[in-house]
mmCIF file as gemmi writes it, N, C-alpha and C atoms, coordinates in Angstrom:
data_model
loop_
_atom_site.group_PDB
_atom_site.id
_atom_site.type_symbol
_atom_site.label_atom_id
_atom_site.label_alt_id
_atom_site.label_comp_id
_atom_site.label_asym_id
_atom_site.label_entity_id
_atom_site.label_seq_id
_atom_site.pdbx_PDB_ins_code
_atom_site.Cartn_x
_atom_site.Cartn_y
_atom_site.Cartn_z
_atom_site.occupancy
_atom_site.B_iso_or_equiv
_atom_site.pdbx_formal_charge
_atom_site.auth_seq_id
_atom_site.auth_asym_id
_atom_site.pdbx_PDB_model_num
ATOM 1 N N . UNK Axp A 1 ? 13.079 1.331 10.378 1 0 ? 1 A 1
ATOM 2 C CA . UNK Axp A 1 ? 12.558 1.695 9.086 1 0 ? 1 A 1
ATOM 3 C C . UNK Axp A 1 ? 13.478 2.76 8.49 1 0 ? 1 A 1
ATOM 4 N N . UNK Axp A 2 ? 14.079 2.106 7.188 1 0 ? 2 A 1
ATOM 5 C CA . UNK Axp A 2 ? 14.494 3.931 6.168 1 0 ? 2 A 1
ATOM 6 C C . UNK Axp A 2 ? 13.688 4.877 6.412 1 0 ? 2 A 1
ATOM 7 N N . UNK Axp A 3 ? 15.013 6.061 5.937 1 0 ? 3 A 1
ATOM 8 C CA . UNK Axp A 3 ? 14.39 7.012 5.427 1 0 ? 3 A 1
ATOM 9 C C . UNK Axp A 3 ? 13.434 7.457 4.404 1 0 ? 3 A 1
ATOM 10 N N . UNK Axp A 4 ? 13.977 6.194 3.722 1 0 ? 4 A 1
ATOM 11 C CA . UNK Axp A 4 ? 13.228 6.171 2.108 1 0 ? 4 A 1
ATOM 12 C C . UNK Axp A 4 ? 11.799 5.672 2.197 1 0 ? 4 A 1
ATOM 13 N N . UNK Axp A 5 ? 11.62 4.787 2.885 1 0 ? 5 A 1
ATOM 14 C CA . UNK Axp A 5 ? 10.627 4.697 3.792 1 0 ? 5 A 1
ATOM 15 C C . UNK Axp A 5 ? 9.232 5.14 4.561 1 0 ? 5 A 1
ATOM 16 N N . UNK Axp A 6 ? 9.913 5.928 5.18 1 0 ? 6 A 1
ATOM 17 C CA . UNK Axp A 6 ? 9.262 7.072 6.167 1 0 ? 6 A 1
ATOM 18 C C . UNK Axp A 6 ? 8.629 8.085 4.978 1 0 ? 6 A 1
ATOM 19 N N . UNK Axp A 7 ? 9.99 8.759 4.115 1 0 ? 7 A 1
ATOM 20 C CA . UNK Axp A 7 ? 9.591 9.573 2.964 1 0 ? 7 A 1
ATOM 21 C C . UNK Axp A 7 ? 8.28 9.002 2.18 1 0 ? 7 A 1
ATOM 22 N N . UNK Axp A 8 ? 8.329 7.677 1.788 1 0 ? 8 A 1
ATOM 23 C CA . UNK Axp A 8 ? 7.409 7.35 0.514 1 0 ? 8 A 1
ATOM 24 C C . UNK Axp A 8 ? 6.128 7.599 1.208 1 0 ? 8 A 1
ATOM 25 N N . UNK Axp A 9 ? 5.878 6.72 2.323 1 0 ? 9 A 1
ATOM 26 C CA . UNK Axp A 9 ? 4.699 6.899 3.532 1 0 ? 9 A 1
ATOM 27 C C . UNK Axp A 9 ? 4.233 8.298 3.376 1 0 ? 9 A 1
ATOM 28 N N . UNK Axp A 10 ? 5.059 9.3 3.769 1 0 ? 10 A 1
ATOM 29 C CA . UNK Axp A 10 ? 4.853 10.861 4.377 1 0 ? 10 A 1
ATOM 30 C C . UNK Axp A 10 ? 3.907 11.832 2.6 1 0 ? 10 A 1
ATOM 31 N N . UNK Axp A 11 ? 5.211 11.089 1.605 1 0 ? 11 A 1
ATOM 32 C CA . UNK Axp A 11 ? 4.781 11.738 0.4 1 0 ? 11 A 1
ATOM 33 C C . UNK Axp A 11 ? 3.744 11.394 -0.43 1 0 ? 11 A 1
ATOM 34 N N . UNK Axp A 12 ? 3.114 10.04 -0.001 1 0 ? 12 A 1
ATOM 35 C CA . UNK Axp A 12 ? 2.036 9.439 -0.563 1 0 ? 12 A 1
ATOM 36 C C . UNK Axp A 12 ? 0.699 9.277 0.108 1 0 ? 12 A 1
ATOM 37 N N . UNK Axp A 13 ? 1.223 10.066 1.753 1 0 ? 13 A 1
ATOM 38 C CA . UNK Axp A 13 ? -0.153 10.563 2.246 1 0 ? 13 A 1
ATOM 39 C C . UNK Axp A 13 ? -1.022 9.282 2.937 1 0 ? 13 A 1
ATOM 40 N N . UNK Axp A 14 ? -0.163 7.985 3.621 1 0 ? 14 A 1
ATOM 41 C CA . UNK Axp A 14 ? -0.579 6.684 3.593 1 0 ? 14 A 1
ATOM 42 C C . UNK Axp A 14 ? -1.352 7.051 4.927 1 0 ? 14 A 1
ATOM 43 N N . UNK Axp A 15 ? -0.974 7.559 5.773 1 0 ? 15 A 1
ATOM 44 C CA . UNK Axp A 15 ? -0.956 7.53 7.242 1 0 ? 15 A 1
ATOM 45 C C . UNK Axp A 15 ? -2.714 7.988 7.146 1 0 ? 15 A 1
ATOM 46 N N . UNK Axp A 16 ? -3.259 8.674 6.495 1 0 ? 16 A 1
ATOM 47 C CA . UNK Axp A 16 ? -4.528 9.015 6.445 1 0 ? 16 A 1
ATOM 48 C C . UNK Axp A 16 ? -5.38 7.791 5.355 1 0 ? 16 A 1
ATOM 49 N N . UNK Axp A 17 ? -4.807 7.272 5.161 1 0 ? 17 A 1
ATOM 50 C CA . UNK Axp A 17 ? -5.587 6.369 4.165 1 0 ? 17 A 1
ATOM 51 C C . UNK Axp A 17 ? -5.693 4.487 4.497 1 0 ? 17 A 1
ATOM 52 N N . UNK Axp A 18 ? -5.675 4.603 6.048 1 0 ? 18 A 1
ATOM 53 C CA . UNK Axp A 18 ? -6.293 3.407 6.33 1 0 ? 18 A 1
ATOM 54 C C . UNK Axp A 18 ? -7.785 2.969 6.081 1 0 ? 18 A 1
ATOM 55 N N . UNK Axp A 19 ? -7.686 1.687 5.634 1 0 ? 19 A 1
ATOM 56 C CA . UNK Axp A 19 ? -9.017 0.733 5.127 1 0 ? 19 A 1
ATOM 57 C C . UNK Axp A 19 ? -8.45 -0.172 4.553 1 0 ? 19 A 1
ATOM 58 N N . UNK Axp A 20 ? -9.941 -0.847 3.953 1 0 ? 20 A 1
ATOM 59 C CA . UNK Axp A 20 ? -9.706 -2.126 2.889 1 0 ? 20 A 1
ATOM 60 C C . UNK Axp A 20 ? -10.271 -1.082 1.435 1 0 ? 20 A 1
ATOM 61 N N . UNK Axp A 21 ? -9.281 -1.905 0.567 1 0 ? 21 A 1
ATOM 62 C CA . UNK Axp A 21 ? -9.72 -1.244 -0.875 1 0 ? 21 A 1
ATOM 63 C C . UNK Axp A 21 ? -9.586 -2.312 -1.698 1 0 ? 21 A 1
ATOM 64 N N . UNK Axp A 22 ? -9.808 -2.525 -3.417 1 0 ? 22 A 1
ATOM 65 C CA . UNK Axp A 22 ? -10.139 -3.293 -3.846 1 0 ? 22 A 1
ATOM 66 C C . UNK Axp A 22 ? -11.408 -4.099 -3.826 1 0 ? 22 A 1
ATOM 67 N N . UNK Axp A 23 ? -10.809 -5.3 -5.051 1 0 ? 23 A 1
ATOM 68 C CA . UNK Axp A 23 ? -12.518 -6.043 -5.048 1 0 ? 23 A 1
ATOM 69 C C . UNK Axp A 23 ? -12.113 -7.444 -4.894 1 0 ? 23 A 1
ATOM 70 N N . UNK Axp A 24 ? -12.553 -8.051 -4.012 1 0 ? 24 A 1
ATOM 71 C CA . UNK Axp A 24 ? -12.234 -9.728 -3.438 1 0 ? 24 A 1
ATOM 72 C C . UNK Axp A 24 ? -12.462 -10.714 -4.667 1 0 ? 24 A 1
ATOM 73 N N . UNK Axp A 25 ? -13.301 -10.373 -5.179 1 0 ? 25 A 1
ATOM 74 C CA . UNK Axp A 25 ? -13.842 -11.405 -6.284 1 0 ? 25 A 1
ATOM 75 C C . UNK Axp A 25 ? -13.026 -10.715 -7.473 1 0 ? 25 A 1
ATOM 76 N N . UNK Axp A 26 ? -12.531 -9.472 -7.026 1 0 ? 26 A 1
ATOM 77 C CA . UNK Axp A 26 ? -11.607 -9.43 -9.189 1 0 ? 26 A 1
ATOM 78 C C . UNK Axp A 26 ? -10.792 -10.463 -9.864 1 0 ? 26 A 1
ATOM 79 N N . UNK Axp A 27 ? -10.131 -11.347 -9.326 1 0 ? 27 A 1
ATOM 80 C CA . UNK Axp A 27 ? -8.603 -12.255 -9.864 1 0 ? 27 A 1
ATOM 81 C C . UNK Axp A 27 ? -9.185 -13.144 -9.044 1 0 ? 27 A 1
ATOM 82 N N . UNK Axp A 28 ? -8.868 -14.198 -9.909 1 0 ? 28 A 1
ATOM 83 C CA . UNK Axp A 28 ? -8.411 -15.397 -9.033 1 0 ? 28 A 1
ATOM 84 C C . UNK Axp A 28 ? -6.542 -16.236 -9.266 1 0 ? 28 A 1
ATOM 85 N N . UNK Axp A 29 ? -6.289 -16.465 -8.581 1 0 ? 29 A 1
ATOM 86 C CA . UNK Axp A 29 ? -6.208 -16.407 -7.395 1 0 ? 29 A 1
ATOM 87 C C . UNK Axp A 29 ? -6.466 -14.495 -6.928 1 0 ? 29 A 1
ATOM 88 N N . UNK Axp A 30 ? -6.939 -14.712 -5.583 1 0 ? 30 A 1
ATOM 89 C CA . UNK Axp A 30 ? -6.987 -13.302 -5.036 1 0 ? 30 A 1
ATOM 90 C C . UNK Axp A 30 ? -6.145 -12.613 -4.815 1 0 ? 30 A 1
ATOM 91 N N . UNK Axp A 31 ? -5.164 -11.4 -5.023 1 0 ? 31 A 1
ATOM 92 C CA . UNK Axp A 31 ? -4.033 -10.92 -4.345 1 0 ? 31 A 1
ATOM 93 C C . UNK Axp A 31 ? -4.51 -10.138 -3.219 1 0 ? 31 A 1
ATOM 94 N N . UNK Axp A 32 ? -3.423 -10.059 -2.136 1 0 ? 32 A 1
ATOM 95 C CA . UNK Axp A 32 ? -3.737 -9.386 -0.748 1 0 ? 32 A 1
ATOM 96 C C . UNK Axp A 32 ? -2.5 -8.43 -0.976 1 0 ? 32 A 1
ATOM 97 N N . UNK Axp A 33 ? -2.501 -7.739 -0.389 1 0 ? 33 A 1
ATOM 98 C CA . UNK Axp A 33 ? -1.344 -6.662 -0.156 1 0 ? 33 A 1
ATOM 99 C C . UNK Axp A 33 ? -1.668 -6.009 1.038 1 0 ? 33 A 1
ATOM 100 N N . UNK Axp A 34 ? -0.866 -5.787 2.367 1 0 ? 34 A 1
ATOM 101 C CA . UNK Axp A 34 ? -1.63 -5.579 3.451 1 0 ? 34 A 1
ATOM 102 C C . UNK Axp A 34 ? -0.12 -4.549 4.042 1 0 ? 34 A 1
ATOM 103 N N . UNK Axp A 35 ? -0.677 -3.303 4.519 1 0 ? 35 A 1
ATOM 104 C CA . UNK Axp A 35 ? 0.498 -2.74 5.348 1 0 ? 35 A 1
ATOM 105 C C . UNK Axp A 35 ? -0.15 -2.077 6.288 1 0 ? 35 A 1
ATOM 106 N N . UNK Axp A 36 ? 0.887 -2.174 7.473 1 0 ? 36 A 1
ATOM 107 C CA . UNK Axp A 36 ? 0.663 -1.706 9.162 1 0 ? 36 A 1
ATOM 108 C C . UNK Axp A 36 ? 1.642 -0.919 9.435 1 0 ? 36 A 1
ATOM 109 N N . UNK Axp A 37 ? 1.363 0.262 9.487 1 0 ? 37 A 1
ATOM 110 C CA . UNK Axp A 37 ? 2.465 1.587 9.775 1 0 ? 37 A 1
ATOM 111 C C . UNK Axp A 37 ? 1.724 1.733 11.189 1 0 ? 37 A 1
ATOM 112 N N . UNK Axp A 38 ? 2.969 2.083 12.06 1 0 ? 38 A 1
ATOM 113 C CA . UNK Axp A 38 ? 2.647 2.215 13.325 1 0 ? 38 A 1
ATOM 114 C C . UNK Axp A 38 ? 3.724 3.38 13.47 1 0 ? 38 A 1
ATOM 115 N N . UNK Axp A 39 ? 2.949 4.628 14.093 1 0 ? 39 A 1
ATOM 116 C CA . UNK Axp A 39 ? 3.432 5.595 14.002 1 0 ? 39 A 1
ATOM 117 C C . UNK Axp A 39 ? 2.657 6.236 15.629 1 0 ? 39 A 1
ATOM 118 N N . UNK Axp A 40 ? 3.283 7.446 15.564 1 0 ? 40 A 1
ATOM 119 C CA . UNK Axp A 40 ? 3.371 8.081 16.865 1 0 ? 40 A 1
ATOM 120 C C . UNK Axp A 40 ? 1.484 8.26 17.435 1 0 ? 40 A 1
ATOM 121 N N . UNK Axp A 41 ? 0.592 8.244 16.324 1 0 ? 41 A 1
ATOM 122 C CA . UNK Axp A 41 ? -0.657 8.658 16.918 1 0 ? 41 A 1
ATOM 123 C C . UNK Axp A 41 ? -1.588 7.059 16.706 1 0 ? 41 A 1
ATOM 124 N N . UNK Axp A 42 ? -0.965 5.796 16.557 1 0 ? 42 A 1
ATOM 125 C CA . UNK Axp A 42 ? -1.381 4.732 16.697 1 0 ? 42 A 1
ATOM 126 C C . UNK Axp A 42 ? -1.123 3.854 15.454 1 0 ? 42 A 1
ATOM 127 N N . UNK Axp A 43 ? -2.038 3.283 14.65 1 0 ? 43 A 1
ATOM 128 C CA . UNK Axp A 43 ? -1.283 2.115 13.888 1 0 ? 43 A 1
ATOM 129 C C . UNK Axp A 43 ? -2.284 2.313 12.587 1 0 ? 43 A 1
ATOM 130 N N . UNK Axp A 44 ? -2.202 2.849 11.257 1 0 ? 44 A 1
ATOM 131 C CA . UNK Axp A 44 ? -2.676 2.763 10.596 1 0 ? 44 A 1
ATOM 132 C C . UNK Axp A 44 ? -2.446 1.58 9.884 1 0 ? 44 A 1
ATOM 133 N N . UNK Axp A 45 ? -3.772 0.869 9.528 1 0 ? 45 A 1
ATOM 134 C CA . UNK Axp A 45 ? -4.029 -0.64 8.262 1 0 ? 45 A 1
ATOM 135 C C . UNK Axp A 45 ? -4.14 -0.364 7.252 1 0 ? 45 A 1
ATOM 136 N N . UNK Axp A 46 ? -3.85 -0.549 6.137 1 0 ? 46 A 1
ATOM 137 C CA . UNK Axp A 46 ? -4.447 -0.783 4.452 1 0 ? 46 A 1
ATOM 138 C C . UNK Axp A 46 ? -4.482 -2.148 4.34 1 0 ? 46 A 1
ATOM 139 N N . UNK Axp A 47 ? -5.062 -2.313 3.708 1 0 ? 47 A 1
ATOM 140 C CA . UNK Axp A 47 ? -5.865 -3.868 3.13 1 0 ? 47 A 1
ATOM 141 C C . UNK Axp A 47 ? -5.768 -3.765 1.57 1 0 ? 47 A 1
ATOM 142 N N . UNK Axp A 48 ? -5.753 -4.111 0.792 1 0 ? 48 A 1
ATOM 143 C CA . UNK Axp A 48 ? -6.182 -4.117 -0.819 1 0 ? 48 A 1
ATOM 144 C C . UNK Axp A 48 ? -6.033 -5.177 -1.349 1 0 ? 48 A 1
ATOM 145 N N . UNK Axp A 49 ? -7.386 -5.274 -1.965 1 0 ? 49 A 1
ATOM 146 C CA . UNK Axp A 49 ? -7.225 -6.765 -2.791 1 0 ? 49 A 1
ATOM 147 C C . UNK Axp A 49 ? -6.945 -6.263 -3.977 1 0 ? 49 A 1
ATOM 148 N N . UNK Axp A 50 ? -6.252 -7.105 -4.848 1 0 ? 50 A 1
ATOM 149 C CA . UNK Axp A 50 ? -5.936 -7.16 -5.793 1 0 ? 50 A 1
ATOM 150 C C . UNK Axp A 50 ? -5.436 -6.04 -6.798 1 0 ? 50 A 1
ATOM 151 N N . UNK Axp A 51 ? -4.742 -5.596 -6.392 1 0 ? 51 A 1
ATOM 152 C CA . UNK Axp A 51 ? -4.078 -4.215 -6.667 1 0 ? 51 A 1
ATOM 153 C C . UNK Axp A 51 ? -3.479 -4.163 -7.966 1 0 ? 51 A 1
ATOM 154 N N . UNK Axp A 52 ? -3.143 -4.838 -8.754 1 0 ? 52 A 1
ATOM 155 C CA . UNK Axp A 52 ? -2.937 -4.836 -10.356 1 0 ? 52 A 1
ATOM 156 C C . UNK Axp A 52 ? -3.595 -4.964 -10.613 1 0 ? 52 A 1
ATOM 157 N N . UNK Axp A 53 ? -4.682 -5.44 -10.796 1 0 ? 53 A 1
ATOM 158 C CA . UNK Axp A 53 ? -6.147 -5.267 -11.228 1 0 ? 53 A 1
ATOM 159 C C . UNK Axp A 53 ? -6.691 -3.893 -11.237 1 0 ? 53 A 1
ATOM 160 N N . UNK Axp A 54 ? -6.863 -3.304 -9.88 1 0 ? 54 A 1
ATOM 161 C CA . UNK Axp A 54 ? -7.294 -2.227 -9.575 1 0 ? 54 A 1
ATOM 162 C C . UNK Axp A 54 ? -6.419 -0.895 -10.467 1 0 ? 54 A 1
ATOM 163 N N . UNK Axp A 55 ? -5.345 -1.216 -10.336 1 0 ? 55 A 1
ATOM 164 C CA . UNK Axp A 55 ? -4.442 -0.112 -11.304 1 0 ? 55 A 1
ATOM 165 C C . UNK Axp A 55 ? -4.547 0.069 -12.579 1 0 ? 55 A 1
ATOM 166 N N . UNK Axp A 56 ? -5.307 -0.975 -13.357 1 0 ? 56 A 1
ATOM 167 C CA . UNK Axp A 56 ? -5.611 -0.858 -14.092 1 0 ? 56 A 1
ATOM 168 C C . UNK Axp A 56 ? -7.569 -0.37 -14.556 1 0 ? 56 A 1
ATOM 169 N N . UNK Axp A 57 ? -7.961 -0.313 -13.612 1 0 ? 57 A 1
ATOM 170 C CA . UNK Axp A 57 ? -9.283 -0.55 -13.635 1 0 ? 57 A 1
ATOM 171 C C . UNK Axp A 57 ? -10.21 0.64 -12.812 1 0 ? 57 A 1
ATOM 172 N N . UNK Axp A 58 ? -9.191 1.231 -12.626 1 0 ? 58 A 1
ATOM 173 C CA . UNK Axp A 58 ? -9.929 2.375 -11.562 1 0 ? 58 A 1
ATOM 174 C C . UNK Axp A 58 ? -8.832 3.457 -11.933 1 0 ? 58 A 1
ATOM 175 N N . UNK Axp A 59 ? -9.586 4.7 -12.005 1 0 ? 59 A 1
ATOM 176 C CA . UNK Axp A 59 ? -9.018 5.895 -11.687 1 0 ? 59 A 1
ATOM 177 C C . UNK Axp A 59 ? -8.385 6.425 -10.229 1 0 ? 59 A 1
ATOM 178 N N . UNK Axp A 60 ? -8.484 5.597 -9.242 1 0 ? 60 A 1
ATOM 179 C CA . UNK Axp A 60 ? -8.841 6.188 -7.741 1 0 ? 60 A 1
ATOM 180 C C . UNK Axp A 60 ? -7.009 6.316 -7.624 1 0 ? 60 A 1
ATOM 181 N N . UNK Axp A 61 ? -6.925 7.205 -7.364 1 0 ? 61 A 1
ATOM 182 C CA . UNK Axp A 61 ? -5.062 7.644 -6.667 1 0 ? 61 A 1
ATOM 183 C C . UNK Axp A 61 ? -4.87 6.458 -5.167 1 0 ? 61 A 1
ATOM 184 N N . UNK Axp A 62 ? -5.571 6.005 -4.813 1 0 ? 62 A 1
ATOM 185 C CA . UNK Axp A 62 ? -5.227 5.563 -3.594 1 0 ? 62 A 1
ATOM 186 C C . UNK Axp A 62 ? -4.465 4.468 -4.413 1 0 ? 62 A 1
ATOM 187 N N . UNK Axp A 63 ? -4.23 3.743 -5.551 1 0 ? 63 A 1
ATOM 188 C CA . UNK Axp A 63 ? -4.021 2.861 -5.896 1 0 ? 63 A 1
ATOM 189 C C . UNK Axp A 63 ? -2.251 2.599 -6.083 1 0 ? 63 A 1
ATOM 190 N N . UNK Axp A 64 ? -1.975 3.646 -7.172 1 0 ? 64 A 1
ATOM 191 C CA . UNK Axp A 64 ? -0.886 4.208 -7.177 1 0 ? 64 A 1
ATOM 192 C C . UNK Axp A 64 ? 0.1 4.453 -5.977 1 0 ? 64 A 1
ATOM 193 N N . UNK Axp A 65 ? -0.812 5.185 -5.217 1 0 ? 65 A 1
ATOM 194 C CA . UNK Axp A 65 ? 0.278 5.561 -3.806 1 0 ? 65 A 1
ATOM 195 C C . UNK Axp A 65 ? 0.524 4.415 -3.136 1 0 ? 65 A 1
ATOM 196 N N . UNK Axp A 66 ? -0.312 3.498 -2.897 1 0 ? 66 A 1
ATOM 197 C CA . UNK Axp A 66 ? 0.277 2.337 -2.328 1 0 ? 66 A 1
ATOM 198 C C . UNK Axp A 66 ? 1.131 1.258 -2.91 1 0 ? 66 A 1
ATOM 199 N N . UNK Axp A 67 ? 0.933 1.435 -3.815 1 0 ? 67 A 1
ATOM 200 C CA . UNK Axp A 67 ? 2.376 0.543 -5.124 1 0 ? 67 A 1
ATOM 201 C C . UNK Axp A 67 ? 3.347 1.336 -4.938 1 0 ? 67 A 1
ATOM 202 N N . UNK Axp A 68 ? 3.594 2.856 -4.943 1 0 ? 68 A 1
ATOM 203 C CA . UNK Axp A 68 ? 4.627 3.313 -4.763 1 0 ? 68 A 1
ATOM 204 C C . UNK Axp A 68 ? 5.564 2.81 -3.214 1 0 ? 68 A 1
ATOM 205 N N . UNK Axp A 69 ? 4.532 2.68 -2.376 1 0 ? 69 A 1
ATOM 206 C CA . UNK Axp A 69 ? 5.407 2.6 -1.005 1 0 ? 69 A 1
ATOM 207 C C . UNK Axp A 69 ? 5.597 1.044 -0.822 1 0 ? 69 A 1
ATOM 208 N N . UNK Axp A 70 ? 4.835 -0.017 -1.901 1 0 ? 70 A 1
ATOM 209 C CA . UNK Axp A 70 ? 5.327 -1.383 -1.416 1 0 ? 70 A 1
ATOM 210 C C . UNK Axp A 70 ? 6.405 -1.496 -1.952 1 0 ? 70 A 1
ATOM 211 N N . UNK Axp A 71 ? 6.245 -0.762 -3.536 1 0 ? 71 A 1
ATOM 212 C CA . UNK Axp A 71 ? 7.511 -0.88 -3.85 1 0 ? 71 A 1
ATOM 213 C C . UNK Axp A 71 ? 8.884 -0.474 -3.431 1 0 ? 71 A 1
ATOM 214 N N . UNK Axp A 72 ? 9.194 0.773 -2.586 1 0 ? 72 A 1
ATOM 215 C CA . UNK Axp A 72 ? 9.931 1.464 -1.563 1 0 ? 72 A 1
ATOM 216 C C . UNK Axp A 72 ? 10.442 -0.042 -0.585 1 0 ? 72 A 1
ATOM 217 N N . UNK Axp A 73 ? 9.179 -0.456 0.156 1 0 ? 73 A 1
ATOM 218 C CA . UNK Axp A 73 ? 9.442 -1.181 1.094 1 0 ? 73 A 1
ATOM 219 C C . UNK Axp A 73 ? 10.106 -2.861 0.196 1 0 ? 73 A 1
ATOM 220 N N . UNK Axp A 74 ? 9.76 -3.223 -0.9 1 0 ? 74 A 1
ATOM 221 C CA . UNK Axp A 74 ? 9.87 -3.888 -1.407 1 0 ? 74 A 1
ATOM 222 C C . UNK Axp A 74 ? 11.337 -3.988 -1.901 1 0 ? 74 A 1
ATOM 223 N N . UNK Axp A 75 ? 12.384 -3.001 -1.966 1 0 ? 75 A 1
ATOM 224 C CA . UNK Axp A 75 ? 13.57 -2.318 -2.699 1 0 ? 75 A 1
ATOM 225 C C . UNK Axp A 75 ? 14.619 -2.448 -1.602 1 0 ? 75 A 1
ATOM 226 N N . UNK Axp A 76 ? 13.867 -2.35 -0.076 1 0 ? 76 A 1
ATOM 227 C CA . UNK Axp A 76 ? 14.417 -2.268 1.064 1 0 ? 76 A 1
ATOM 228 C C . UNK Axp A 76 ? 14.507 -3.703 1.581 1 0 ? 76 A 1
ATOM 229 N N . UNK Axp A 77 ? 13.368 -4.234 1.36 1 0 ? 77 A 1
ATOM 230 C CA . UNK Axp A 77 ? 13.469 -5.748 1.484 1 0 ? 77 A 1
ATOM 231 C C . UNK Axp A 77 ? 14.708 -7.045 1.002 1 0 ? 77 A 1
ATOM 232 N N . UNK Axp A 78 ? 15.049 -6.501 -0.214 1 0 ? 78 A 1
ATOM 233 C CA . UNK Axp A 78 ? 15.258 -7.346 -1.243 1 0 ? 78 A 1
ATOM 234 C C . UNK Axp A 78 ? 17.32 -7.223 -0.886 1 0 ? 78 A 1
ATOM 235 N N . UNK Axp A 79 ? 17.352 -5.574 -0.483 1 0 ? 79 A 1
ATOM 236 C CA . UNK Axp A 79 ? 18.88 -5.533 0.057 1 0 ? 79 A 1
ATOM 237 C C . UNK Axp A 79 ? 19.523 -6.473 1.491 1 0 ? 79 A 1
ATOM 238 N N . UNK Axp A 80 ? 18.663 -6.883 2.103 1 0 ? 80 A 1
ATOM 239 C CA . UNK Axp A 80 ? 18.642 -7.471 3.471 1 0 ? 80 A 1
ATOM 240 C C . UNK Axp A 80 ? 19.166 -8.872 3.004 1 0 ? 80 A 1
């Protein structure tokens, strides 16, 4: 894993913010967005359905921070 990586994770506070978020029934088709950070004190999950939806539709910060780091991981992806 980058640095850039590790950083977005560390600065967006992910490692404490395992769960499912979103709403299953918002969009159809459904979007999933799913990340597994596995780090030194075990393996944090996020789940979120439909996360452009939600960014638009909710105030909640958890929303944001996780677009920031797919997009990170997404930037890292795309050079490979």
């Amino acid at each position: 894993m980058s640095d850039e990586v590790v950083n977005a994770i560390f600065d967006n506070d992910l490692l404490t913010a395992g769960g499912v978020y979103g709403v299953p029934k918002a969009g159809d088709p459904v979007e999933i967005s799913s990340l597994q950070i596995t780090h030194e004190h075990g393996v944090t999950e996020i789940t979120v359905y439909n996360l452009g939806i939600m960014l638009f539709h909710t105030n909640d910060d958890i929303y944001p921070r996780i677009l920031r780091v797919c997009s990170v991981i997404g930037r890292q992806t795309e050079g490979q």
